[in-house]
Residue, then its C-alpha position, 0 to 999 in steps of 0.5 A: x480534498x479529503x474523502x469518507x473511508x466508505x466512499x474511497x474503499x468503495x471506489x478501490x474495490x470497483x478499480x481492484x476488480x477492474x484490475x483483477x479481470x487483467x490478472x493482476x494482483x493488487x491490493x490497497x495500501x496507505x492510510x485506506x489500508x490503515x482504515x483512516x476516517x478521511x482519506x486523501x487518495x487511493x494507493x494501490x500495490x500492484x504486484x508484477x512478474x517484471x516491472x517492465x509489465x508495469x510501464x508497458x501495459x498495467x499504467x495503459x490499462x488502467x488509462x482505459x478504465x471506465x472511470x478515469x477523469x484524466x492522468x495526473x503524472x505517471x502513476x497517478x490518475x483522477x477518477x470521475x468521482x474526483x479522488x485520484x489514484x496512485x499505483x505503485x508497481x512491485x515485483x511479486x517478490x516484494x510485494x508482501x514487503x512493499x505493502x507493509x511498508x507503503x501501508x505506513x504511517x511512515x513514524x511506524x515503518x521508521x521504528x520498526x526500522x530502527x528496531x531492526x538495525x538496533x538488533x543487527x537485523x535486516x527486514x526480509x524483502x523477498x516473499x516475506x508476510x507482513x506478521x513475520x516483519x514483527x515476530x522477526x523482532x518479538x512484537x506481536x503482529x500490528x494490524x494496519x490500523x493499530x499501527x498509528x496509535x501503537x507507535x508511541x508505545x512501542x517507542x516507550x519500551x525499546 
């Protein structure tokens, strides 16, 4: 089943301040980050001090959330309005890389990926920005929503 972008990013913003209210820092990711007009599921990026945080109290937490139908798997849930949710724990220090990379469309991270090992270079995962991930290689920063269209075109040139 598939859902309009306003619907899914209204029900991540409803989890987000639910999940900010424990202080956790979270941020939405995958093809709602990347502002699809339909969308499958809500992927949230939950950043932690310790991923031990993650599978002792973050997933019970958000087993208690108001809106909860039922727990799908271990880091998937379906919410009453019938799109589920998936969690995806990472410590504080990945966080900025683990959202890029989550973030996708996966032919995206792949190119940047190989552009990167093409240059004998590594993509810094620890307290990097996403923007630093492309000026590293001398690309201009590609918002999450251009980055589908831009795969090509970046392909074409390197």
């Amino acid at each position: 089943m598939r859902f309009e972008y306003k619907f899914a990013m209204a029900e991540y913003e409803k989890i987000k301040k639910y999940l900010e209210s424990f202080r956790y820092r979270c941020e939405v990711t995958g093809s709602l980050r990347r502002r699809k007009e339909d969308i499958g599921d809500i992927d949230i990026v939950v950043g932690l001090k310790e991923l031990k945080e993650f599978e002792d109290v973050v997933l019970e937490v958000v087993s208690k959330y108001s809106e909860i139908e039922s727990r799908i798997n271990r880091y998937e849930f379906m919410l009453k309005s019938g799109i589920s949710i998936h969690m995806i724990p990472e410590l504080e220090e990945h966080f900025n890389y683990t959202l890029w990379h989550s973030t996708g469309p996966k032919p995206h991270v792949k190119l940047i990926k190989e552009i990167y090992k093409e240059r004998k270079l590594e993509i810094d995962m620890t307290d990097t920005h996403e923007k630093k991930i492309y000026t590293d290689i001398g690309m201009e920063y590609l918002k999450p929503e251009e980055r589908w269209k831009k795969t090509e075109i970046i392909s074409v040139f390197n």
